[in-house]
LOZADREN-712740 format. One record per atom (N, C-alpha, C): residue in three letters; chain; x negated, z, y negated. Coordinates in Angstrom, 2 decimals. Atoms other than C-alpha are relative to their C-alpha. Example, Ala and Ser with C-alpha at 12.3 -4.5 7.8 and 13.67 -1.06 7.14 Angstrom:
2
ALA A -0.89 0.00 1.19
ALA A -12.30 7.80 4.50
ALA A -0.90 0.00 -1.20
SER A 0.82 -0.06 1.19
SER A -13.67 7.14 1.06
SER A 0.77 0.73 -1.09
END
This chain:
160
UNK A -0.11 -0.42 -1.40
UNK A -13.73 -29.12 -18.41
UNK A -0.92 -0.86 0.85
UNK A 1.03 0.66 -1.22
UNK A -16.22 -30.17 -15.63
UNK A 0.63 -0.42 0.79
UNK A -0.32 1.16 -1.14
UNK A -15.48 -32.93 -13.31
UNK A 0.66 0.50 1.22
UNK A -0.14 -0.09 -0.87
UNK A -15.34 -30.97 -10.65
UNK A 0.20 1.62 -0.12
UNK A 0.20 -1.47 0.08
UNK A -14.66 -26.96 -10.34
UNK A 0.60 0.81 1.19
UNK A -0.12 -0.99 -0.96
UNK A -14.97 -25.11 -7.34
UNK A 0.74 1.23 0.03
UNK A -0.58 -0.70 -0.24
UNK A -12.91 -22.56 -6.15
UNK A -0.92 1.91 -0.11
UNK A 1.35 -0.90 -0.38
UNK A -14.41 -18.83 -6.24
UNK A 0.04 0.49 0.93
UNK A 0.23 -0.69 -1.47
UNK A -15.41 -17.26 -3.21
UNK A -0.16 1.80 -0.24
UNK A -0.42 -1.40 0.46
UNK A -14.58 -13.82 -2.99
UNK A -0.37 0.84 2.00
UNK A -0.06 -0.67 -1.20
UNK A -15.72 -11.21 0.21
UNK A 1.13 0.42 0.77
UNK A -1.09 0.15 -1.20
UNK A -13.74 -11.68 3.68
UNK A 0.70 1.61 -0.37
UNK A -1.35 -1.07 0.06
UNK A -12.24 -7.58 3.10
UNK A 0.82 -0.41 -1.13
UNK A -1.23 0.67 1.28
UNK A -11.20 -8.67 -0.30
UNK A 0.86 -0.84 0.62
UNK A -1.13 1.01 -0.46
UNK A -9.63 -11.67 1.42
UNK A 0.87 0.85 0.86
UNK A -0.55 -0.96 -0.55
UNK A -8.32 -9.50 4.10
UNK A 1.07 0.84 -0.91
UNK A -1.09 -1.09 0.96
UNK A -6.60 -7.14 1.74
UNK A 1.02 -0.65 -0.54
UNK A -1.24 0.65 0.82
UNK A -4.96 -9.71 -0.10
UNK A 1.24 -0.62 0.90
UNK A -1.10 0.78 -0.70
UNK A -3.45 -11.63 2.62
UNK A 0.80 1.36 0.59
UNK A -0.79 -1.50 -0.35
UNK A -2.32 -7.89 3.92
UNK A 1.62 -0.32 -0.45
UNK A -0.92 -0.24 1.27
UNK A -0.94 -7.48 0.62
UNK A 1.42 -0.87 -0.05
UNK A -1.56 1.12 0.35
UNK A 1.09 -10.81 0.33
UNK A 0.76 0.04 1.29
UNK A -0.52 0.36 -1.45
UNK A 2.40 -10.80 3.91
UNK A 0.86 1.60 -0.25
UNK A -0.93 -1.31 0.02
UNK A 3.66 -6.67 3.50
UNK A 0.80 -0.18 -1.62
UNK A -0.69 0.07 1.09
UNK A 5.49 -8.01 -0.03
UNK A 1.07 -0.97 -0.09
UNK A -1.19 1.25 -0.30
UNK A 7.18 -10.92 1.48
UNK A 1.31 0.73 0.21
UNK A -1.86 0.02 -0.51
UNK A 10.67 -9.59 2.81
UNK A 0.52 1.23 -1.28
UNK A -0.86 -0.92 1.33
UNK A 11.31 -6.65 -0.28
UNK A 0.00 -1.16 -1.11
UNK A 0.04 1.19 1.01
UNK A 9.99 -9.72 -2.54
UNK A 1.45 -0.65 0.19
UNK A -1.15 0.54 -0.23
UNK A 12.58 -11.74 -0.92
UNK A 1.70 0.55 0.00
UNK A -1.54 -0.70 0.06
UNK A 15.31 -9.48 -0.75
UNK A 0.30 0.08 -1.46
UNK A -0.47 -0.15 1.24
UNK A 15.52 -8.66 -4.37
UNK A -0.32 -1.42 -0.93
UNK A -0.18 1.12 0.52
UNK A 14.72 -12.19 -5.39
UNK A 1.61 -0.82 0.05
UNK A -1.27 0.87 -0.10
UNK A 17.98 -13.20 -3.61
UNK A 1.19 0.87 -0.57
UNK A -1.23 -0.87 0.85
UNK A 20.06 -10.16 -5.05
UNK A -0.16 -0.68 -1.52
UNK A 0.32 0.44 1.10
UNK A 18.52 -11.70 -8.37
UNK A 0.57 -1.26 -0.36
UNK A -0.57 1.44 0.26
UNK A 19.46 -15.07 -7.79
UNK A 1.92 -0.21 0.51
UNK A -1.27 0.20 -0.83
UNK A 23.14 -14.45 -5.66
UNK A 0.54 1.11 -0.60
UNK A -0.72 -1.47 0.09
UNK A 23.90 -10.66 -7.08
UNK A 0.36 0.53 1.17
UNK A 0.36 -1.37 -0.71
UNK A 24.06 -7.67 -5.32
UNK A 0.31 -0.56 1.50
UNK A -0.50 0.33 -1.19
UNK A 26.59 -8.75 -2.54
UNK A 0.17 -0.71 1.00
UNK A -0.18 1.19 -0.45
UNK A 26.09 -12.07 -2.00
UNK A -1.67 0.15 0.61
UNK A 1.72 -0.10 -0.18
UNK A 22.19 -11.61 -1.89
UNK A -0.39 1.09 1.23
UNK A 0.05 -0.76 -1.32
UNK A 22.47 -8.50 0.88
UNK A -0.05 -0.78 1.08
UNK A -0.59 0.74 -1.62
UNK A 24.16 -10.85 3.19
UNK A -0.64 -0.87 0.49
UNK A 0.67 1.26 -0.03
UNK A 22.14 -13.64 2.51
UNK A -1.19 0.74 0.77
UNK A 1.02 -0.84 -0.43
UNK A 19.17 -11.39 3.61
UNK A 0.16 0.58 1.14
UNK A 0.02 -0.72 -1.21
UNK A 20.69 -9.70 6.21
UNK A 0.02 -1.31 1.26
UNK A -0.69 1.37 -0.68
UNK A 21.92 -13.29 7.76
UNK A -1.67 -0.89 0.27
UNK A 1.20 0.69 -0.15
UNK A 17.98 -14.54 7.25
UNK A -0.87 1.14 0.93
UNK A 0.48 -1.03 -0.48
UNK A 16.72 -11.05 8.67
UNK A 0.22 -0.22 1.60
UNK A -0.47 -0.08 -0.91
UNK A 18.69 -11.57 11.58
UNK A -0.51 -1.22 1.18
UNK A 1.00 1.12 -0.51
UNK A 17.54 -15.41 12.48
UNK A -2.00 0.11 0.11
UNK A 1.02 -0.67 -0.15
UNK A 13.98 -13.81 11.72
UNK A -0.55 0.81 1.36
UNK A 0.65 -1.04 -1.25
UNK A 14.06 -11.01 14.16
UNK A 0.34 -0.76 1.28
UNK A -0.33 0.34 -1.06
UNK A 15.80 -12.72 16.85
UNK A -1.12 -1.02 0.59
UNK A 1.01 1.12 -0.63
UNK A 12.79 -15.63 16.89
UNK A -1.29 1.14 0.24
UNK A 1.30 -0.78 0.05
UNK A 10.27 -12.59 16.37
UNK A -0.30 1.11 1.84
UNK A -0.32 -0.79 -1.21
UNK A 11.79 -10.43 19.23
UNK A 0.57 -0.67 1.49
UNK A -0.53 0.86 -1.25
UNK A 12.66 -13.03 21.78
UNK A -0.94 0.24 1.29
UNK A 1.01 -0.58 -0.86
UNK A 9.56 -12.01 23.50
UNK A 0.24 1.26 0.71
UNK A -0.09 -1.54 -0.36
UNK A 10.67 -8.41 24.06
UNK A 1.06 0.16 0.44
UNK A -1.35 -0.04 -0.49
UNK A 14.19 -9.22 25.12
UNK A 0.32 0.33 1.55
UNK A 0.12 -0.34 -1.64
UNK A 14.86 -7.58 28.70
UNK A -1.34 0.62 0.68
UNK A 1.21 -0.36 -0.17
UNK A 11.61 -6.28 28.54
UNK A -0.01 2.43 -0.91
UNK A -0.19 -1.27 0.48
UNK A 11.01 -2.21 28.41
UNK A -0.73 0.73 -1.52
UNK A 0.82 -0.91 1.36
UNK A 10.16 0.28 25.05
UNK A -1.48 -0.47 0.71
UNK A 1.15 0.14 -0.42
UNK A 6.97 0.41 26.84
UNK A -1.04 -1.23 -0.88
UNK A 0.32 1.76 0.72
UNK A 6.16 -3.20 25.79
UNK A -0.64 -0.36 -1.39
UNK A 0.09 -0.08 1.30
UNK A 7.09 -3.09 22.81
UNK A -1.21 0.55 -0.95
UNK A 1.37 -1.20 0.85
UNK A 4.79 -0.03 21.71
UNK A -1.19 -0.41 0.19
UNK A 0.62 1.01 -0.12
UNK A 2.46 -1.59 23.04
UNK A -0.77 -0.80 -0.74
UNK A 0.46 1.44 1.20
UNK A 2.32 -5.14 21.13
UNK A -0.12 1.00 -1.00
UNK A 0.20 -0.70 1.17
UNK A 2.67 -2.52 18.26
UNK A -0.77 0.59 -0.17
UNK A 1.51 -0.73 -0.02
UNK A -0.29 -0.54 18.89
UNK A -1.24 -1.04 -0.01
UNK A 0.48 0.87 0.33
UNK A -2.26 -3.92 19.38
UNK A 0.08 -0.73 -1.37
UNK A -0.55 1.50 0.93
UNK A -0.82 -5.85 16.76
UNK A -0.01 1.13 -1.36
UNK A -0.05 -0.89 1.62
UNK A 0.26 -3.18 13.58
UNK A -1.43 0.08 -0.44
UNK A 0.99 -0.39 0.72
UNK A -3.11 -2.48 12.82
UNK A -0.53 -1.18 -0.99
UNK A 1.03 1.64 1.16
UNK A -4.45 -6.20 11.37
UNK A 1.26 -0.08 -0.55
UNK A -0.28 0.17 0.96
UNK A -1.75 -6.04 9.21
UNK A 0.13 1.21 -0.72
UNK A 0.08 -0.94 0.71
UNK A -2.35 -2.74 7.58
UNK A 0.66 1.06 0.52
UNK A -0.90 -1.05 -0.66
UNK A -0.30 -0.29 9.45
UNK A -1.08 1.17 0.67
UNK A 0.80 -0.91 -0.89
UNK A -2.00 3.00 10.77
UNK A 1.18 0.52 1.06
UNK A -1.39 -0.73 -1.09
UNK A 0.31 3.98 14.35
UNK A -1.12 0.29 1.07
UNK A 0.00 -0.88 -1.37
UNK A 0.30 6.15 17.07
UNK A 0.76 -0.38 0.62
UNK A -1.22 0.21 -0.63
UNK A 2.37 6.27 19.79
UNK A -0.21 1.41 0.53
UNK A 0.26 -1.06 -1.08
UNK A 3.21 9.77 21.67
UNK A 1.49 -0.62 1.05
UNK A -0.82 0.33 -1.17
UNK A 4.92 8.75 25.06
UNK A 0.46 1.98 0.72
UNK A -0.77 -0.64 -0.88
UNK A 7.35 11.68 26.78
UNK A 1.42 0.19 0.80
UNK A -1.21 0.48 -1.49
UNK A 9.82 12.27 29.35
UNK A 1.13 1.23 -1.08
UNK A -0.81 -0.83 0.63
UNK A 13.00 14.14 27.58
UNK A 1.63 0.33 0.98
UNK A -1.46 0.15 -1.36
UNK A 16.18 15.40 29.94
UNK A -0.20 -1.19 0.78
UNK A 0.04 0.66 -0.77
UNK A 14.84 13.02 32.69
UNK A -0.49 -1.56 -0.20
UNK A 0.20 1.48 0.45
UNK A 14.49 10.02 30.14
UNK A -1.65 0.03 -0.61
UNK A 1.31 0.24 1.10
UNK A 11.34 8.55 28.74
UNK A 0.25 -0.36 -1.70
UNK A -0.50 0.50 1.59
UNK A 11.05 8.59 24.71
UNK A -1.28 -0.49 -0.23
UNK A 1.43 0.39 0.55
UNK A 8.57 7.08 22.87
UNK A 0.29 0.53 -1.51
UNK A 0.32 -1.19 1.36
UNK A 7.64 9.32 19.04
UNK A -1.04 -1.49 -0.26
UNK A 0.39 0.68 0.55
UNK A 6.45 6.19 17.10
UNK A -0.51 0.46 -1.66
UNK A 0.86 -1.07 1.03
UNK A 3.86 7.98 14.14
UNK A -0.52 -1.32 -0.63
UNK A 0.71 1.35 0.88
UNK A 3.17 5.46 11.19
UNK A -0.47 0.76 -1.47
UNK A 1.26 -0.92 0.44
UNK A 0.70 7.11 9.23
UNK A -0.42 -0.91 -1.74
UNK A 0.23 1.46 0.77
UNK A 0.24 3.61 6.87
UNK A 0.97 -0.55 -0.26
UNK A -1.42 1.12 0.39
UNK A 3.32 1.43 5.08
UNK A -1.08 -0.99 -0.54
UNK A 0.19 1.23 1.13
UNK A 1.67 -1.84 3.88
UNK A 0.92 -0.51 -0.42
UNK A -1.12 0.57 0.13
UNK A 4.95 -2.94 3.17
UNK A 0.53 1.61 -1.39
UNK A -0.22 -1.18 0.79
UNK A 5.24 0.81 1.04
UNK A -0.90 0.07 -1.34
UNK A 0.68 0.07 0.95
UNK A 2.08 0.29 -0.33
UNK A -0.31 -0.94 -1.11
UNK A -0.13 1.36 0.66
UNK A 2.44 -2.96 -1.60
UNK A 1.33 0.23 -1.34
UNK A -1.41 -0.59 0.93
UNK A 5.96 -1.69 -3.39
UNK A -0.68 0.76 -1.19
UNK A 0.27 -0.78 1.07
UNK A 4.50 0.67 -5.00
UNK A -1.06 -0.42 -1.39
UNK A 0.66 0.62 0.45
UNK A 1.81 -1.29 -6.21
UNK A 0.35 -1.13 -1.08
UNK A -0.75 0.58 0.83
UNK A 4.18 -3.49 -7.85
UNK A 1.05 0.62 -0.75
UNK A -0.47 -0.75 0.86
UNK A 6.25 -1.28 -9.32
UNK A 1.86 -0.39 0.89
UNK A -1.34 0.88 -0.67
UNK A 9.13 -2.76 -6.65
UNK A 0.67 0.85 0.77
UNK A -0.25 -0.44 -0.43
UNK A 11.78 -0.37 -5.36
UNK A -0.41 0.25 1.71
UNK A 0.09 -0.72 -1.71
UNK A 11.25 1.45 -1.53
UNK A 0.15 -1.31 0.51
UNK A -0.01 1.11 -0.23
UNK A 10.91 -1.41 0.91
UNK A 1.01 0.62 1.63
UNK A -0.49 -0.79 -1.78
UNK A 12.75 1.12 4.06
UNK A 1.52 -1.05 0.45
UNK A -1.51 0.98 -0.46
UNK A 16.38 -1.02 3.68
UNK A -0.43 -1.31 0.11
UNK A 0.21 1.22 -0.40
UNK A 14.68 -4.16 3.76
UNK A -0.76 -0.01 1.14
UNK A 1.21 -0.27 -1.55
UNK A 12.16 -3.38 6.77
UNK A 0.11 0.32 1.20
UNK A -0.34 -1.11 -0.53
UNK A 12.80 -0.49 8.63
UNK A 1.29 0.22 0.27
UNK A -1.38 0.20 -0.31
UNK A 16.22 -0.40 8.33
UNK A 0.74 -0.93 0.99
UNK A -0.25 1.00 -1.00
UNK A 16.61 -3.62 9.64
UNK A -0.44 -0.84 1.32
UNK A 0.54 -0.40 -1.32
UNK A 14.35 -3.48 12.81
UNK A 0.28 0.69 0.47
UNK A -0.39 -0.33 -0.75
UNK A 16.12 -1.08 13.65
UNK A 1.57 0.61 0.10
UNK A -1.02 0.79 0.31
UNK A 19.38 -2.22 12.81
UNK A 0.18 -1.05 1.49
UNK A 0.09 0.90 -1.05
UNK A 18.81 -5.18 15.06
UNK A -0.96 0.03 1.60
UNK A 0.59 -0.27 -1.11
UNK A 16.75 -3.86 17.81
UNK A 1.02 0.67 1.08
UNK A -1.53 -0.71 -0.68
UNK A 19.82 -1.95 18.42
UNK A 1.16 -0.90 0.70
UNK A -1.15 1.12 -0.79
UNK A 22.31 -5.11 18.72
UNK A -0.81 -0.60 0.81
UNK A 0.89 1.28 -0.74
UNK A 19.33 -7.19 20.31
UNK A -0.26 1.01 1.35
UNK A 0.73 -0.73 -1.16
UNK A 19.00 -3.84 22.87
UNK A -1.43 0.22 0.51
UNK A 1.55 -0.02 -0.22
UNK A 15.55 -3.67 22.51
UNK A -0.54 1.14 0.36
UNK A -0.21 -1.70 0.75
UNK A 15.99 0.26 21.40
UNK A 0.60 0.81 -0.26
UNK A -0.74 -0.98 1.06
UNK A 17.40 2.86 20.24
UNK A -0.70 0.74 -1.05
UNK A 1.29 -0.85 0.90
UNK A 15.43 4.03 16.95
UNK A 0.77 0.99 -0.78
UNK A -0.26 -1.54 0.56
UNK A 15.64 7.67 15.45
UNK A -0.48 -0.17 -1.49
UNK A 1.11 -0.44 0.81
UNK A 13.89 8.07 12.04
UNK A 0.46 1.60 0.04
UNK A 0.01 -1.29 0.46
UNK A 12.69 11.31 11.61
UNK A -0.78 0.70 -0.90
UNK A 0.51 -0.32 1.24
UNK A 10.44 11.77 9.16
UNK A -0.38 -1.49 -1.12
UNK A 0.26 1.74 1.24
UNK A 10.06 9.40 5.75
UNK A -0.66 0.49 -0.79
UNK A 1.17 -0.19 1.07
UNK A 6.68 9.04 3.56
UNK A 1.05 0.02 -1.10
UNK A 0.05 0.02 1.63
UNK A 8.53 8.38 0.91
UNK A 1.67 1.16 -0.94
UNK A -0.76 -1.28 0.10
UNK A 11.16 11.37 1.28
UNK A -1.38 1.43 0.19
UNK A 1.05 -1.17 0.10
UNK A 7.66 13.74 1.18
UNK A -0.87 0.35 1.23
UNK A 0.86 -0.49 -1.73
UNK A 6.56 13.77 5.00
UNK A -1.80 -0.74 -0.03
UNK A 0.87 0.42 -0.07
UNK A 3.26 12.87 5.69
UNK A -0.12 -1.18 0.56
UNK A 0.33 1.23 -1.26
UNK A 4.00 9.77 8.31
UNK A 1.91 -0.13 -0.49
UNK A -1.18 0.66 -0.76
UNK A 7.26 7.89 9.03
UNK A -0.12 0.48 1.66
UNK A 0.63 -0.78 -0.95
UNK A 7.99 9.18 12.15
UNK A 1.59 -0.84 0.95
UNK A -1.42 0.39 -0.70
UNK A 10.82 7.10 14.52
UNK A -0.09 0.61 1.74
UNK A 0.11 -0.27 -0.96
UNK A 11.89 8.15 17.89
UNK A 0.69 -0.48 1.20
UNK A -0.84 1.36 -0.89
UNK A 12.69 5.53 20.38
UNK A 0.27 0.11 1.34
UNK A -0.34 0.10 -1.93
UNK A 14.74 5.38 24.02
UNK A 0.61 -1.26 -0.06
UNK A -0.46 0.72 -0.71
UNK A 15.78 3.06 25.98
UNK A 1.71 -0.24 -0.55
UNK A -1.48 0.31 0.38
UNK A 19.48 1.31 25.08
UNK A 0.58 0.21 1.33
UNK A -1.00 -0.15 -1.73
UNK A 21.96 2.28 27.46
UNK A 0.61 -0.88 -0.28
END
């Protein structure tokens, strides 16, 4: 072995992709690591209980603050980590909704890629799970890639 052996250098999308990759594999990784290590019931809770300290530091920003906002940071922000979204904004019986169109799962594609069950109860579920107690939202799903639709498709108002 040589004294010394450099690392290899590999092109910034390659890098890009990977860090994607590992960042949309973290929380299904983690979830079924801790069902693995705690079993089924103990490992949910444990997850839901880390999910929960998670979102609350993630969403503290958006607290008292309107959908609007939100969609928003999400239209800025989803894309550098792999996500393709839309947003369609309309007014429905008097209220405003927001039709949140996700076109892209890195967090789906990464699953699949590993051969690692659906990532929707660890993710999805629980953003909007807790957006709900945190009042951030109210989220709909209405269409799911991985029930045959073309997009994930949620449909968000205001928490009364």
């Amino acid at each position: 072995m040589k004294d010394k052996e450099m690392g290899r250098e590999m092109p910034w999308e390659k890098q890009r992709e990977l860090l994607m990759e590992s960042d949309a594999i973290r929380l299904p990784q983690l979830y079924w690591d801790l069902i693995a290590a705690y079993g089924e019931s103990q490992g949910k809770k444990m997850y839901e209980e880390l999910y929960d300290v998670s979102f609350k530091r993630r969403a503290a920003p958006f607290i008292g603050k309107d959908v609007e906002d939100i969609m928003e940071f999400e239209l800025n922000f989803f894309p550098a980590l792999g996500w393709k979204i839309w947003i369609e904004r309309k007014e429905e019986n008097g209220e405003p909704v927001w039709y949140e169109h996700l076109d892209r799962c890195p967090h789906l594609d990464a699953c699949r890629k590993y051969n690692l069950p659906l990532p929707c109860e660890q993710v999805c579920d629980m953003d909007v799970k807790f957006g709900q107690r945190y009042k951030l939202a109210t989220w709909k799903r209405l269409k799911h890639m991985p029930s045959g639709d073309s997009e994930c498709m949620f449909r968000l108002t205001r928490c009364k």
